[in-house]
N, C-alpha and C positions, 0 to 999 in steps of 0.2 A: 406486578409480576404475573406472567402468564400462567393460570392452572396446567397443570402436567397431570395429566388421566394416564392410567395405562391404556394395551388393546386393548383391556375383556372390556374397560368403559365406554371406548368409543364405540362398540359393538353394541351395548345395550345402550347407549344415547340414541341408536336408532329409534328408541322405544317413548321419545320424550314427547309429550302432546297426547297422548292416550288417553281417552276419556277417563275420568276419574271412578277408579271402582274396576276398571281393567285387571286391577292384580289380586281380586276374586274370583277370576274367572278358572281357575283350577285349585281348587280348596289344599290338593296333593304338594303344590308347587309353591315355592317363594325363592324369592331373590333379596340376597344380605348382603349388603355395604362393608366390605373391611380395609383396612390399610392393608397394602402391596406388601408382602414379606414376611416375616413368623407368626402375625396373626392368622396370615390367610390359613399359612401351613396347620396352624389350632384350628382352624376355621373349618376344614376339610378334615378334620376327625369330628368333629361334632356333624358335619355331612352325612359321615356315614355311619355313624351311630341314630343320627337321624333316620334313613333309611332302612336300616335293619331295625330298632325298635320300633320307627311308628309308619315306614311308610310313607316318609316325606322326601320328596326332592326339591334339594338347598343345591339354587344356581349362585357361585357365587359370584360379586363386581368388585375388582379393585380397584382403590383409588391408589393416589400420592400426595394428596392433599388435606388439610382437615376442614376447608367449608361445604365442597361441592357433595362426599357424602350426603348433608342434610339439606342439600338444593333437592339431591334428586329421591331424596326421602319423600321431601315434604312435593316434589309431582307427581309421584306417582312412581315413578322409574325403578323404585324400591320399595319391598313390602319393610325390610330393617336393615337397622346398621349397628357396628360393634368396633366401635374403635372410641368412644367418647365416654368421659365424665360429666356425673350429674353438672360439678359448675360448667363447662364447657359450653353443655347444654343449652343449661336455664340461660346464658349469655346471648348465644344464637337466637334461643325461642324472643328476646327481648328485643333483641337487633331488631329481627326480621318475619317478628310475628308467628313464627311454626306453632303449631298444635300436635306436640310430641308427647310422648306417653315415654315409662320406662317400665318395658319387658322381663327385664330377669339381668341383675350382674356376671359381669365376666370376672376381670382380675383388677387387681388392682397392681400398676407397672411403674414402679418408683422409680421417678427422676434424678441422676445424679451429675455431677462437675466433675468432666472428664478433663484432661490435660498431656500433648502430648509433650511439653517441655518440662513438667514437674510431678514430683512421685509424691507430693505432701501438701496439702493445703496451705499448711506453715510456710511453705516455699515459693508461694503467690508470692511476687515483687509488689509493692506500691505501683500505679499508674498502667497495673497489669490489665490487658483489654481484656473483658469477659463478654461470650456470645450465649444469649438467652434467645428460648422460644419466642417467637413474635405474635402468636397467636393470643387469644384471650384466655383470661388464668394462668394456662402455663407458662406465661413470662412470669405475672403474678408469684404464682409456684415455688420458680425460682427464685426472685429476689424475698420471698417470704423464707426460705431454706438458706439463702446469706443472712438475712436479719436472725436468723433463730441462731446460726454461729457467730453473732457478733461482729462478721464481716461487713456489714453497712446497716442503719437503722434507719426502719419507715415512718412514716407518718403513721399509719395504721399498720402493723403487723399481722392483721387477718384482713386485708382487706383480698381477697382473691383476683382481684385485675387491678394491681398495682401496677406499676411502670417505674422508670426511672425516672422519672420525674416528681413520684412521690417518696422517693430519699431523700430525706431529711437529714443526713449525716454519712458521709463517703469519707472515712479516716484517709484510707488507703488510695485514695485518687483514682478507684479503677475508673475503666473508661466501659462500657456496655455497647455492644450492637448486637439489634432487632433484627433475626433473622427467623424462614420457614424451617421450623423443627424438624424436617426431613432432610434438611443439608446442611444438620448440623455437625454429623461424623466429617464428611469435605472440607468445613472450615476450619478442622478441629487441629491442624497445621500450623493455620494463618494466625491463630491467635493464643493467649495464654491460657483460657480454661472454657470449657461450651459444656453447658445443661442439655442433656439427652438424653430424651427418653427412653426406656427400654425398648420399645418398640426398633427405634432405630439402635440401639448397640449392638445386636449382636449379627445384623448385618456386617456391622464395620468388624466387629471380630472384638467385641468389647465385654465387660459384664460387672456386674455393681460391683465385686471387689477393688475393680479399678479405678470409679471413682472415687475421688478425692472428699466428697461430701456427699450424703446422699438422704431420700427419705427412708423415715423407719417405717415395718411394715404395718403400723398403724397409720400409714397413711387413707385421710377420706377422702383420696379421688381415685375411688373404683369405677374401674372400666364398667360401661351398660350394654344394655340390646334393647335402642330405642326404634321406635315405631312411631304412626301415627297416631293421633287420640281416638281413643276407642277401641283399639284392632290390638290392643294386650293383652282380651279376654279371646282375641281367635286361636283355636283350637290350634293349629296349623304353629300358631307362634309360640302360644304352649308347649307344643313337642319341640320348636327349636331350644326354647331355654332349657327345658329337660336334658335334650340331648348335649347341647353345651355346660350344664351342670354336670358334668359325669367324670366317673375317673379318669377316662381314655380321655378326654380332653385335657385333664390337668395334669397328666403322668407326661403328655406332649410339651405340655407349655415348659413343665419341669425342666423336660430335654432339652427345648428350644432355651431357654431363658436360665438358666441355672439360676432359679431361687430371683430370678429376676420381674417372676411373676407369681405373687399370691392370689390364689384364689379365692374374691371376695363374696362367694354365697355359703362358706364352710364356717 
């Protein structure tokens, strides 16, 4: 499937091939990687908190995707990003070799089983199709968040990149399709019940009350503000996590997110 950048990405892709060490050349300046939509909206209060206490200017890139992020971390294109969980992470770094560091937590944005055919889990038919993230972990995620209701049992229960194919017991005959976690509100139509991130619900006009099943907010996959190895102690990235540590930032996410986003450095 084709990555989908927004503009601000294809505008700073101009920047890719720069010799490495290029995104110290203004110690004032950094460019951070977030998902296209209420994060960015968080993103741009920590900007300008940024700004007024330390003096930094935070350019920001959106994506639409969750690999190319830490493609263009890991060249240079970006000093950080804030849209990922440690597993998500440690997955990537193991794929494809990154040498990431992790900067300071954001939130943590629990995953819930939204449905536009049924108001009750209980209501799930037998051989009801369910659409999971297709990305690493968070399909995991999900089918970890059915095994803990009883809905279908894994082989390992913590294993974090689980699939369907490590059920080991499907009572209910659902049927699962692997889809990009950013079009999962879209297909939330087509099928009986789709895992959605917070990130994406409340674009669609959604919010945890409305799923059907959801994480509690002891959930450990808090959102990060990763970096490259080494560059956690830069001054510069310091004041980002500062600034994104703040209230104006979570008083934002509060509004955005209704309760759909915990703040995991509190």
């Amino acid at each position: 499937m084709p990555i989908s950048l927004t503009r601000t990405l294809s505008v700073a892709a101009l920047g890719l091939g720069l010799a490495a060490g290029a995104e110290h050349a203004a110690a004032d300046t950094i460019k951070v990687g977030t998902m296209a939509g209420p994060e960015t909206d968080v993103m741009q209060v920590a900007k300008q908190v940024a700004k007024e206490k330390y003096g930094l200017d935070v350019e920001i890139v959106e994506f639409t995707d969750y690999v190319t992020p830490n493609a263009a971390l890991a060249d240079g294109s970006l000093d950080a990003n804030a849209y990922q969980h440690e597993p998500y992470m440690q997955s990537m770094v193991n794929d494809r070799g990154y040498d990431f560091a992790i900067a300071g937590k954001t939130f943590v944005y629990p995953i819930g089983a939204y449905s536009a055919k049924y108001d009750s889990i209980d209501d799930l038919p037998d051989g009801a199709t369910i659409a999971v993230p297709n990305d690493p972990t968070n399909e995991g995620r999900s089918l970890i968040l059915l095994d803990k209701h009883g809905l279908i049992t894994l082989d390992d229960a913590e294993n974090l990149e689980a699939t369907p194919i490590d059920i080991t017991e499907n009572p209910h005959d659902y049927s699962f399709k692997e889809i990009e976690a950013a079009q999962m509100p879209r297909v939330l139509q087509d099928v009986d019940m789709a895992f959605i991130n917070s990130t994406f619900t409340q674009p669609a006009g959604l919010t945890l009350d409305d799923a059907l099943i959801k994480e509690g907010p002891d959930s450990p996959y808090v959102n990060l503000i990763v970096v490259r190895g080494g560059d956690q102690d830069r001054e510069a990235i310091q004041d980002l996590v500062k600034a994104y540590q703040s209230d104006a930032v979570a008083d934002k996410a509060q509004e955005l997110f209704q309760g759909g986003a915990v703040p995991g450095w509190k």
